[in-house]
C-alpha positions as CSV (number, residue, x, y, z in Angstrom):
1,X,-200.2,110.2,61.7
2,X,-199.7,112.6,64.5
3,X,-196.4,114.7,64.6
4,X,-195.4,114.0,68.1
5,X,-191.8,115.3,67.5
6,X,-189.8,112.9,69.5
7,X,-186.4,113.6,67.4
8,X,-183.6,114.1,68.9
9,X,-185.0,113.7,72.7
10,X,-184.3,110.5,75.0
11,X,-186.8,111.1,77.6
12,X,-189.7,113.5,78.4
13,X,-190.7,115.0,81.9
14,X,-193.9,115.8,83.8
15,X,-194.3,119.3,84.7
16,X,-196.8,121.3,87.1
17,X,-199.3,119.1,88.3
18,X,-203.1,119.9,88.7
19,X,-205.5,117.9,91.1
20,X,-209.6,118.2,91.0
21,X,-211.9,116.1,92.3
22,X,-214.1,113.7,90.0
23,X,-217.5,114.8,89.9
24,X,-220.4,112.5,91.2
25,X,-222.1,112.6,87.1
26,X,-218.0,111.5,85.7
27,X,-218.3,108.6,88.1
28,X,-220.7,106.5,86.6
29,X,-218.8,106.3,83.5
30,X,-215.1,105.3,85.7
31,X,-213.8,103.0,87.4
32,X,-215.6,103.1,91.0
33,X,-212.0,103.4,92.7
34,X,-211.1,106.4,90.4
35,X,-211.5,109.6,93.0
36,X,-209.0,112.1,91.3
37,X,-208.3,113.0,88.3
38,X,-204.7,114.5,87.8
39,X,-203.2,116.4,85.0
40,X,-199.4,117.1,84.2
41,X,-197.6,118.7,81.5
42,X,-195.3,116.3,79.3
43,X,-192.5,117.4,77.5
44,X,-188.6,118.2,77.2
45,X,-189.6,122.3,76.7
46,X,-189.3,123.7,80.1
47,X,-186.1,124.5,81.4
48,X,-187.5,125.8,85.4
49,X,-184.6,123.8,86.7
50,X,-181.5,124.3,89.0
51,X,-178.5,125.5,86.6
52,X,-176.5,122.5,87.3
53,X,-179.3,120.4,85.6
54,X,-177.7,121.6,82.4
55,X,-174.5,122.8,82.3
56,X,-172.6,124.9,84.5
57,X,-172.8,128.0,82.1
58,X,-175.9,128.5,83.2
59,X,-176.5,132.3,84.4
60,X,-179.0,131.7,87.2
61,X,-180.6,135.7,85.7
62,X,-184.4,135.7,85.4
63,X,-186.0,136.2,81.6
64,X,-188.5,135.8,79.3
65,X,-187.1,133.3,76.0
66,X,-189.9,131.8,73.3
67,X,-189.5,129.0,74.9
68,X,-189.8,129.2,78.8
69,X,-190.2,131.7,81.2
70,X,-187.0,131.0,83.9
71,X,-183.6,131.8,82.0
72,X,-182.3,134.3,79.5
73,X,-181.1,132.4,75.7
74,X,-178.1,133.6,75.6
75,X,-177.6,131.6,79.1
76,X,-177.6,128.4,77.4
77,X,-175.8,129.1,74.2
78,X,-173.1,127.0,74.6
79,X,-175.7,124.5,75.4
80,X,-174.8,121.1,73.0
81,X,-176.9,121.0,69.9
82,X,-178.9,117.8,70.8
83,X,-180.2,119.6,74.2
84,X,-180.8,122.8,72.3
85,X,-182.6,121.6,70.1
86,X,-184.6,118.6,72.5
87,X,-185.4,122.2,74.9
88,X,-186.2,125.3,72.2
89,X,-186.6,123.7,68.4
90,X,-189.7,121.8,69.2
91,X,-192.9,121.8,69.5
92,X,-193.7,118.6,71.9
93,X,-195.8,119.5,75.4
94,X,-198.4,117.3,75.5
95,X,-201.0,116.2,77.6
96,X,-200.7,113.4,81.0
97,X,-203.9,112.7,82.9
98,X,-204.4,110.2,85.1
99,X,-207.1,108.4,87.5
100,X,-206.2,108.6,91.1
101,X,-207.8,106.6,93.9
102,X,-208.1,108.0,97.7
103,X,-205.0,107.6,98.2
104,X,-203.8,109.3,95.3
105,X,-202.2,106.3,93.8
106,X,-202.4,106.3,90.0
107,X,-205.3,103.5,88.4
108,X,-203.4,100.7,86.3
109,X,-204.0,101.5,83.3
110,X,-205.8,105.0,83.5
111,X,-202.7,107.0,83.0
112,X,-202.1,108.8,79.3
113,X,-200.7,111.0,77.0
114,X,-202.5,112.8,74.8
115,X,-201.0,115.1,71.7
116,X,-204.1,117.9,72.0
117,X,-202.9,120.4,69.9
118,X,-202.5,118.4,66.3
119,X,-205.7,117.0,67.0
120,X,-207.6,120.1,67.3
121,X,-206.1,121.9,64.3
122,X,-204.0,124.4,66.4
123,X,-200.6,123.1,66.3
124,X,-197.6,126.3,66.2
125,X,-196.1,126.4,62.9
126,X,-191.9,125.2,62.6
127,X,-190.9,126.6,59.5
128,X,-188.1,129.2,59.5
129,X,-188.9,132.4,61.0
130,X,-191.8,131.4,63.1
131,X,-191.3,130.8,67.1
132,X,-190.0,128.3,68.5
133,X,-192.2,127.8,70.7
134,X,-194.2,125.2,71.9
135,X,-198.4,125.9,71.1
136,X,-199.2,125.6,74.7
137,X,-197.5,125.7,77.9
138,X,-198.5,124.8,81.4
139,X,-202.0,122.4,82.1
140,X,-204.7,123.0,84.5
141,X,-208.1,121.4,86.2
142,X,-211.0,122.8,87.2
143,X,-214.8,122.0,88.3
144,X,-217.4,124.0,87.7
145,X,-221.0,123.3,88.5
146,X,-220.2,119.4,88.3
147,X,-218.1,119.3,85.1
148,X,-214.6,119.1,83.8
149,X,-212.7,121.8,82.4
150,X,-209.3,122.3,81.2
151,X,-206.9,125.3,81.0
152,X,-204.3,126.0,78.9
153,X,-201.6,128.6,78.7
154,X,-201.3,129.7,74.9
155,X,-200.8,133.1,73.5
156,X,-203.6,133.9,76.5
157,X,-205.7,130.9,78.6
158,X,-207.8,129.0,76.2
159,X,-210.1,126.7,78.0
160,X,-212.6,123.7,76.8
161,X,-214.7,121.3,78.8
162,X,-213.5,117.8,79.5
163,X,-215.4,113.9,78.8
164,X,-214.0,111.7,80.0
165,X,-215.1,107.8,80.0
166,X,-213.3,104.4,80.9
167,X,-213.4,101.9,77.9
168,X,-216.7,99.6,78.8
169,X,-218.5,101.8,80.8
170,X,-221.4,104.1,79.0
171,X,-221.7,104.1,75.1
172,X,-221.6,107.5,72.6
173,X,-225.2,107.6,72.7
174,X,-225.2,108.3,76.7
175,X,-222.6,110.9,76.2
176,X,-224.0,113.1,73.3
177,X,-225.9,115.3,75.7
178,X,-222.7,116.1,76.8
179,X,-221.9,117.8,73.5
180,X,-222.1,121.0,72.5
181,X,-224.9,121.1,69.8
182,X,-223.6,124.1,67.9
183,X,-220.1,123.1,67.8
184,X,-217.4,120.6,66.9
185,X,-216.6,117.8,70.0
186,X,-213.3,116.2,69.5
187,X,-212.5,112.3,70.7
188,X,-208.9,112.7,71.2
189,X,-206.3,109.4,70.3
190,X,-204.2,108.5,73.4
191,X,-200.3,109.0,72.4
192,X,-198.7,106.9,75.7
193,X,-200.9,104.5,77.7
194,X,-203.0,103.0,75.9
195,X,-206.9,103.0,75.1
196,X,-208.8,102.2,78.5
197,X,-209.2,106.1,79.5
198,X,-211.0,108.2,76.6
199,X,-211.2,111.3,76.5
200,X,-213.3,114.0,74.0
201,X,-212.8,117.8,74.6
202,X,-216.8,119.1,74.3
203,X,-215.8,122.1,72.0
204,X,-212.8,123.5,70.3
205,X,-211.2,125.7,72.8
206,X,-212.4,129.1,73.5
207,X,-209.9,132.4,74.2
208,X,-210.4,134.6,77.8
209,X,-208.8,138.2,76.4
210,X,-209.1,140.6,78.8
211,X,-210.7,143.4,78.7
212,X,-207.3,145.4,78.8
213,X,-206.5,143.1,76.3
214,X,-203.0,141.4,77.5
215,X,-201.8,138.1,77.4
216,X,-203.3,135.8,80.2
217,X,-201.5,133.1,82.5
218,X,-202.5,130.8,85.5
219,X,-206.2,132.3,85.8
220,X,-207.5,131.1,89.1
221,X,-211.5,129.9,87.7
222,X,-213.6,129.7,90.7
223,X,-217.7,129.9,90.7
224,X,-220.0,131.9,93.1
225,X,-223.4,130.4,94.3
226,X,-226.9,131.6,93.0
227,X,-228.4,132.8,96.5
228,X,-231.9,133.5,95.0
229,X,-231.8,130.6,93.3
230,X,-229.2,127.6,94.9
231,X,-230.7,124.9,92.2
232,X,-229.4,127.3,89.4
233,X,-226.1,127.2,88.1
234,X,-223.2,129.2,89.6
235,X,-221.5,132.0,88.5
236,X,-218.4,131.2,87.1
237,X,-215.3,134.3,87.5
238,X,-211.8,134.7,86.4
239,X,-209.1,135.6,88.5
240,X,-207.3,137.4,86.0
241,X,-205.1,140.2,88.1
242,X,-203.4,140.1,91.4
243,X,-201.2,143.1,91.5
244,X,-201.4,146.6,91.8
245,X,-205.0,145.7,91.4
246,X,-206.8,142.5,92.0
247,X,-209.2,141.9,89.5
248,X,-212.1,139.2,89.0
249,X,-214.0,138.9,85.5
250,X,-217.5,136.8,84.9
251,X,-217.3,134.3,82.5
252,X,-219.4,131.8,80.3
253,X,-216.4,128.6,79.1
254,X,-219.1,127.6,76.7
255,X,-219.9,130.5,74.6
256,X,-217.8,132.7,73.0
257,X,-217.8,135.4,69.8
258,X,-216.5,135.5,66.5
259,X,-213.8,137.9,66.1
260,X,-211.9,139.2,63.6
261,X,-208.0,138.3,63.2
262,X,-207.0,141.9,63.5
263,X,-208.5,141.7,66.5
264,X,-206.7,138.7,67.5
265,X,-203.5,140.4,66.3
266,X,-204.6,143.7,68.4
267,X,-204.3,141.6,71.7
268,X,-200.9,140.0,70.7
269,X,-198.9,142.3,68.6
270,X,-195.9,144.0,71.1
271,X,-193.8,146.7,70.1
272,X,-190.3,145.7,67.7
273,X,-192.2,142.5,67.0
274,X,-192.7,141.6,63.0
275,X,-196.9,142.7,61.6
276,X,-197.8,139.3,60.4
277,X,-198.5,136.4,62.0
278,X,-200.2,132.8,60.4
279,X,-201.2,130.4,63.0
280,X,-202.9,127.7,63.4
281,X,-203.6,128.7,67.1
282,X,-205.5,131.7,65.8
283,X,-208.3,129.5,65.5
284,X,-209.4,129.4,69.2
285,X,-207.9,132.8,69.5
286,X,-210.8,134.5,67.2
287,X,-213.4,132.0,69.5
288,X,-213.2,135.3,72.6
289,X,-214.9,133.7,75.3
290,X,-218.2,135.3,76.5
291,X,-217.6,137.8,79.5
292,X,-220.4,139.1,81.6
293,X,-220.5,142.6,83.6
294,X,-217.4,144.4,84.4
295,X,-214.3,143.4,85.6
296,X,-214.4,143.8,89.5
297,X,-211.0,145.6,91.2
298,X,-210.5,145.9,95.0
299,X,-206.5,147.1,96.1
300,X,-206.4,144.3,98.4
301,X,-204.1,141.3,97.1
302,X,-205.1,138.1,98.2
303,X,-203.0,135.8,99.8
304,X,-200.1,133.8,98.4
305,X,-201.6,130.5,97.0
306,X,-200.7,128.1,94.4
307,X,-201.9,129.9,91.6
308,X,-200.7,133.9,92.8
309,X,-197.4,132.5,94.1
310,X,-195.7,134.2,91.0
311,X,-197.2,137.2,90.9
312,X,-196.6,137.3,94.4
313,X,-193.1,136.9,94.1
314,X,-192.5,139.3,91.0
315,X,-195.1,142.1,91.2
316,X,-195.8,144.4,88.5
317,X,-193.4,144.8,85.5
318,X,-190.5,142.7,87.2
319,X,-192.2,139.5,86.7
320,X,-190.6,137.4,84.1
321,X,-193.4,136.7,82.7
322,X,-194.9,140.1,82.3
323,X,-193.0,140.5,79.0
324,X,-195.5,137.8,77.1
325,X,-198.3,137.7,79.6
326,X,-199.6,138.4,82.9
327,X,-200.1,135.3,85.1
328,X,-199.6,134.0,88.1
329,X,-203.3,134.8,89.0
């Protein structure tokens, strides 16, 4: 049975929105109105709202808390238990994807909830003394040379590549090649809405540290043509910086090294923070993604853009954020 810890909450919310473009060798295996493909985060654990949303207590002061990335705790401590707990004591943010046609109107039928992170063995741990935070936190698309790939913000961005397949069209066999040989491909079990869209995540998911080796957030993953060679795949790069420097890193999603949990705990271990950690999430976080080259710098930022907007806003060590991870790139 999946832990989808509902308790205590009357209602979940869809959060931050991502938008790509099915790819013409998806298609075959969806509906032929399905165009877009849409994801959304789906839980009670973000609190990004105007202060009157909760109580008028609220002390509209940027911070960093376990749990979200907008408001100070001690803002909402005289918050009522039930909403306290719904927000901070739980680990719920799963999951919505849905088919859009060309006018962006959802598919009957193609829109779900998924609970990834029990599924793939890397749910956070609740017992007292861990954090109370949720495993992952925001949701994003991307297509690179003609497949699906999905982007999570976790103790840095972990990312996987996506199958997807409407019930009836294509069988496993047709898909297999999809696969990655070497590893583990996971058919995920729909949570909300029913059976019609499947979906199977290629490979468990694999960890971009840096090479500064600091928490990651909101990468911008874009790919460069082969001009010697335009049948060959593209380059694929992280946008992992925007300020003081912008900085751009090669990448390969699908492979990824072995390393060693001090090494994880090298990357995540701040200053005043306890020397021991036992998660389950530190099983993508010893799968280091493959990086190629150098990271490239230039000390001109690029323009304000969905993905930059918060680094944009809060440059250098005033970001909220910056306390548990760089983002907004």
């Amino acid at each position: 049975m999946m832990d989808d810890n509902l308790d205590g909450m009357d209602f979940l919310l869809e959060y931050n929105p991502g938008l790509v473009v099915i790819p013409q060798k998806t298609k075959k295996y969806l509906p032929k109105e399905a165009t877009y493909l849409v994801s959304l985060r789906v839980t009670a654990a973000n609190n990004c709202f105007p202060t009157e949303v909760y109580s008028d207590i609220l002390k509209p002061v940027w911070g960093v808390t376990a749990a979200n990335h907008c408001f100070p705790r001690d803002a909402y401590s005289d918050l009522p238990k039930p909403v306290w707990e719904a927000v901070y004591h739980t680990t719920t943010n799963h999951l919505g994807l849905a088919l859009l046609d060309v006018n962006y109107q959802m598919l009957p039928g193609y829109d779900i909830v998924i609970e990834v992170d029990t599924q793939v063995g890397l749910k956070r741990n609740m017992t007292p003394g861990d954090s109370l935070s949720v495993t992952f936190m925001d949701y994003r698309l991307f297509v690179i040379n003609g497949e699906i790939y999905l982007h999570i913000n976790a103790d840095t961005v972990i990312m996987t590549r996506l199958i997807l397949k409407a019930k009836g069209f294509g069988n496993d066999d047709e898909m297999h090649d999809k696969f990655t040989a070497e590893d583990q491909a996971f058919k995920l079990n729909n949570l909300f809405g029913g059976d019609q869209l499947e979906v199977t995540l290629a490979h468990q998911f694999n960890t971009l540290w840096t090479d500064e080796g600091v928490h990651g957030k909101n990468f911008a993953i874009f790919t460069v043509p082969n001009t010697s060679h335009p049948d060959n795949p593209a380059a694929i790069y992280a946008e992992i910086h925007i300020t003081p420097h912008h900085q751009v890193q090669q990448i390969d999603p699908e492979r990824f090294e072995q390393i060693s949990l001090h090494r994880v705990f090298e990357h995540v271990w701040k200053k005043g923070t306890r020397k021991s950690r036992n998660l389950n999430l530190d099983i993508a976080n010893r799968r280091s993604m493959i990086t190629v080259g150098n990271v490239t710098k230039s000390d001109i930022a690029p323009l304000a853009s969905f993905s930059t907007v918060d680094e944009h806003r809060f440059p250098g060590k005033s970001a909220p954020f910056k306390e548990s991870a760089h983002g907004g790139s």
